[in-house]
N, C-alpha and C positions, 0 to 999 in steps of 0.2 A: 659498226666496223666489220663486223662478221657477214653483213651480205655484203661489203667491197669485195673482200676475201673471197668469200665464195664469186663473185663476178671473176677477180683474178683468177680464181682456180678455173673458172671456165675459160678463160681467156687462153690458160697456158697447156690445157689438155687442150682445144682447138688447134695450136701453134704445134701442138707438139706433133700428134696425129697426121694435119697436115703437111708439115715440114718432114719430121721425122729426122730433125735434125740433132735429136739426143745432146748429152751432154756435152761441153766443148767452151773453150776459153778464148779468151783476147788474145793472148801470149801461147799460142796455139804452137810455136820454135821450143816452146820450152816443155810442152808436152808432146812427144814425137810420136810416141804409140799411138797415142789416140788418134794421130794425124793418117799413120802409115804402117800396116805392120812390117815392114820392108827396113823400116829405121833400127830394130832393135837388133843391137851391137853396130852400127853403123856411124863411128866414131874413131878415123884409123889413131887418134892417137891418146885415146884411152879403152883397158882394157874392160871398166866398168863404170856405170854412173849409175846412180839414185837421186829419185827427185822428186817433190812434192810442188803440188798445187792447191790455192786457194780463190775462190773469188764470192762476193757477197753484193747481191742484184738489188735493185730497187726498194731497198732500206727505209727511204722513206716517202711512197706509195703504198708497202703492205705493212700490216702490223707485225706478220711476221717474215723477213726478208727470204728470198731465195739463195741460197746456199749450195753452192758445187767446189767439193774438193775430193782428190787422188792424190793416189801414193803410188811408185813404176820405179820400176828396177829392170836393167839389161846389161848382160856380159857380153865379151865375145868368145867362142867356144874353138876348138882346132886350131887352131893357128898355126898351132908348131907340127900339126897333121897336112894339112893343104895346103898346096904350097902355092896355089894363084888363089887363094881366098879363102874362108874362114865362115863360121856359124854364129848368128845372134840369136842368144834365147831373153826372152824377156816375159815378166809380170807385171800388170796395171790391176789397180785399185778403184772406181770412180763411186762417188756418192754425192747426190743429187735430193735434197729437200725443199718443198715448193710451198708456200700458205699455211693459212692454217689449219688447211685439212691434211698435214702431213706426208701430203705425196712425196714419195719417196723411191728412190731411184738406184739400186745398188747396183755394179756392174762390175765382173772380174775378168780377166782376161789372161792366157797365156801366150806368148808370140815365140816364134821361130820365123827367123831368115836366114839365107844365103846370102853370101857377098862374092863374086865373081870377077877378079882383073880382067879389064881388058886391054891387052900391051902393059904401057907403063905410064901411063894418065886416064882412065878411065875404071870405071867401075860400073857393075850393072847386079841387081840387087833384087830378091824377091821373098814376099813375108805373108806370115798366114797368122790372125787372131782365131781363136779359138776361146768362147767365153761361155757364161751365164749370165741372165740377165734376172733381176727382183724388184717388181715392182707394187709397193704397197701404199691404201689408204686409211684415212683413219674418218667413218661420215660424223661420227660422232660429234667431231668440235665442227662440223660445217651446217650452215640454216639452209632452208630452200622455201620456194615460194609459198608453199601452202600453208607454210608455218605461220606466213606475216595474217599478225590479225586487224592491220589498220593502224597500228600505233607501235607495235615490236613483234621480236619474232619472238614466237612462244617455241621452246623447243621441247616442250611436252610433246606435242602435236605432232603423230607420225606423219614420217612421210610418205606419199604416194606413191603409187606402182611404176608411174614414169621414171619415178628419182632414185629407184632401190636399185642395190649393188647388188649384181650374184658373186662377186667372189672382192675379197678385199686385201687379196695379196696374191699375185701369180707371178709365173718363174717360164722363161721359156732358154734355150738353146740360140748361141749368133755367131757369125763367123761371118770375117772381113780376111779380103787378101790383097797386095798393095805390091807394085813396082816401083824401083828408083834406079835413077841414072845418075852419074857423078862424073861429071868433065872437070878434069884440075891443068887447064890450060897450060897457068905457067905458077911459078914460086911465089906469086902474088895475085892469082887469079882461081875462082872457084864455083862451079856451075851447077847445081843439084836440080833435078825433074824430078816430080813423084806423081801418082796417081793410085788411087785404092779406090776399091767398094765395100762400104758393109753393109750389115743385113743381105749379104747372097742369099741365105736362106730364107729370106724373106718369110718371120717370126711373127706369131701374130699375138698382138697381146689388148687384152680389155676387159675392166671391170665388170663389163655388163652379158646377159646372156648373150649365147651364139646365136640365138633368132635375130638379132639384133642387126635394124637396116645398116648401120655404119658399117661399114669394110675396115675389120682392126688390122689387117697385116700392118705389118711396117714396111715400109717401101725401101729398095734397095738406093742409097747415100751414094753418088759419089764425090772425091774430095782431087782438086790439082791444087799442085804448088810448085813452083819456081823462086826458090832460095840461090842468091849470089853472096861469094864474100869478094871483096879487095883489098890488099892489103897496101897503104899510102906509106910508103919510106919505113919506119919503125916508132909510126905516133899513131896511127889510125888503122883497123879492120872497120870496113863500110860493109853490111852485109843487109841490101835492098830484098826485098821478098816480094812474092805474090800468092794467096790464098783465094780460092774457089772450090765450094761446096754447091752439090746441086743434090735437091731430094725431092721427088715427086716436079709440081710447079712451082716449086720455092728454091732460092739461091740465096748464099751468103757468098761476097767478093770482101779480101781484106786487104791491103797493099797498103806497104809504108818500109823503113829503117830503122835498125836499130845502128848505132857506130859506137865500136869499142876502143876508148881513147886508153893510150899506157901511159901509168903515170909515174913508172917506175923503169929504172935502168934497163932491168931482166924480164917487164911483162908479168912479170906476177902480181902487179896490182893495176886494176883496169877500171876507168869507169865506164858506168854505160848507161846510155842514152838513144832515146829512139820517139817515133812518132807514127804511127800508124791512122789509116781512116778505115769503117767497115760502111760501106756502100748505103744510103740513103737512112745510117743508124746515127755512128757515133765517131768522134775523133777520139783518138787513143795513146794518149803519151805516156812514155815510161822511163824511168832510170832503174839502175840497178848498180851494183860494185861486188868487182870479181878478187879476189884475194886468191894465190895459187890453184886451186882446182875445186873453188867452192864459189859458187856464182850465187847471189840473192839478188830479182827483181821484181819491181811494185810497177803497178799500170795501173791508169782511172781511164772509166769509159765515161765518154762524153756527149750526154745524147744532142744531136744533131736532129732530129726525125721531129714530126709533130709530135712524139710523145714529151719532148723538152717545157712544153706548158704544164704537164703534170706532173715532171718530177725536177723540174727547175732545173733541166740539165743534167740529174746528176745518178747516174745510170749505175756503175757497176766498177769496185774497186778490187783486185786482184794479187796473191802473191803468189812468186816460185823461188823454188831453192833449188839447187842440182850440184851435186857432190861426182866428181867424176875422179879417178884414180888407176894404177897401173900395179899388177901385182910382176912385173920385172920390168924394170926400169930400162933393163938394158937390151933389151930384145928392137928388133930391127921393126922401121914399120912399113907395111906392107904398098902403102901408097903415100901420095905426098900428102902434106898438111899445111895448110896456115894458121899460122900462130906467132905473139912474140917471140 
């Protein structure tokens, strides 16, 4: 099981290298920082949210599963200072465990945006991360070829020069910057654009010596989205999306709905339901139930791809939670909302 392992660990440093598509979830709406730093405080009608994510990968393919989960928090700042817009600061959390060589992937981040009215239906929005990134192995629990003596792998048996690590834990500097655009048509219509890069500094991070033929930078990500809501009489918020990531020669496309049915007089209790597809991957459905300003949703990825013959479909299951709140209830809000 230990050379599967080690093939997947090669698998997912190749994927990762090449893509450079870092950390990142299905339910990519319910993680906004990671999406855009341009999102944090981007919420006209609450003044703070906190939220957590979980998701756990091909469980059973590795012996040991892939594991990504964050923790993000964003206020909004000025408000009762600016009087056509307002300040979002925000913190994210991310940590990333891969095999059983415990690659390991720790990421912190601070954000700051701008929120800008413009007139009195629009908004225009700009956001800078600012992070660390930690990324560590462990070869110890991993075999490699020269170990196999015909019959097992003997891990007495050094490893060779080609397979040795010069460093097995490095730390570099990242910084991503993101715009958003908000068209709120009408009292039941809602238009959001974003687009960010990160890695602008283009960071370079690898195990292995700097003589080294690979080219470690990381390539600069970029990420569009096009989030709509509508809202249908006072039973249904339909809010269709589209997600595009591009990094290097690699893309990820995600498109699909989630719709927030009320199942209560006032809208304080919501279900929620949705389906999304990630482009030649996986189909992606989810529910969730919103109780006044605390939303919990579960999503299952569903491989679609040839890789469906090796893990029999069954790719990648996800949680989020987001606690959103208003420290004066009674304060006016700056632009419209929909909402029950």
């Amino acid at each position: 099981m230990k050379s599967a392992n080690y093939i997947l660990f090669i698998l997912y440093c190749c994927i990762g290298v090449a893509s450079a598509q870092g950390l990142h979830f299905s339910q990519y709406f319910n993680a906004p920082l990671l999406v855009n730093p341009a999102n944090a405080g981007f919420d006209p009608d609450y003044d703070y949210r906190v939220g957590g994510n979980y998701r756990n990968q091909w469980a059973n393919v590795a012996s040991t599963p892939y594991k990504t989960s964050s923790a993000w928090a964003d206020v909004q700042a000025l408000t009762g200072k600016l009087q056509n817009g307002w300040v979002g600061l925000g913190a994210t959390i991310y940590k990333d465990q891969a095999g059983s060589g415990n690659l390991t992937s720790t990421q912190g981040y601070a954000s700051i945006a701008y929120h800008q009215l413009l007139g009195t239906a629009s908004l225009l929005s700009l956001g800078v991360n600012l992070g660390a990134v930690n990324k560590s192995i462990d070869p110890s629990k991993l075999t490699f070829n020269n170990q196999w003596d015909g019959k097992f792998f003997n891990t007495s048996t050094p490893v060779d020069g080609g397979e040795s690590f010069a460093n097995t834990n490095i730390s570099y500097f990242d910084m991503q910057i993101g715009l958003n655009y908000a068209w709120f048509a009408s009292p039941t219509a809602y238009v959001n654009v974003g687009l960010s890069v990160m890695h602008i500094n283009k960071p370079s991070e690898s195990f292995f010596t700097a003589k080294s033929s690979v080219d470690a930078t990381v390539p600069m990500r970029s990420t569009f989205f096009v989030n709509s809501s509508f809202k249908i009489e006072n039973l249904w918020i339909l809010n269709p999306n589209l997600y595009f990531s591009k990094s290097g020669g690699n893309n990820e496309t995600v498109l699909g709905m989630n719709a927030n049915r009320n199942i209560s007089e006032d809208g304080s209790k919501q279900l929620v339901m949705g389906l999304y597809y990630r482009y030649k991957d996986a189909f992606i459905p989810l529910v969730g139930y919103q109780v006044n300003d605390l939303k919990m949703t579960a999503s299952y990825d569903v491989t679609a791809s040839g890789l469906s013959g090796y893990n029999s479909s069954m790719g990648a299951y996800e949680f989020s939670i987001i606690k959103s709140g208003s420290f004066d209830r009674t304060r006016p809000i700056k632009c419209p909302s929909l909402k029950f």
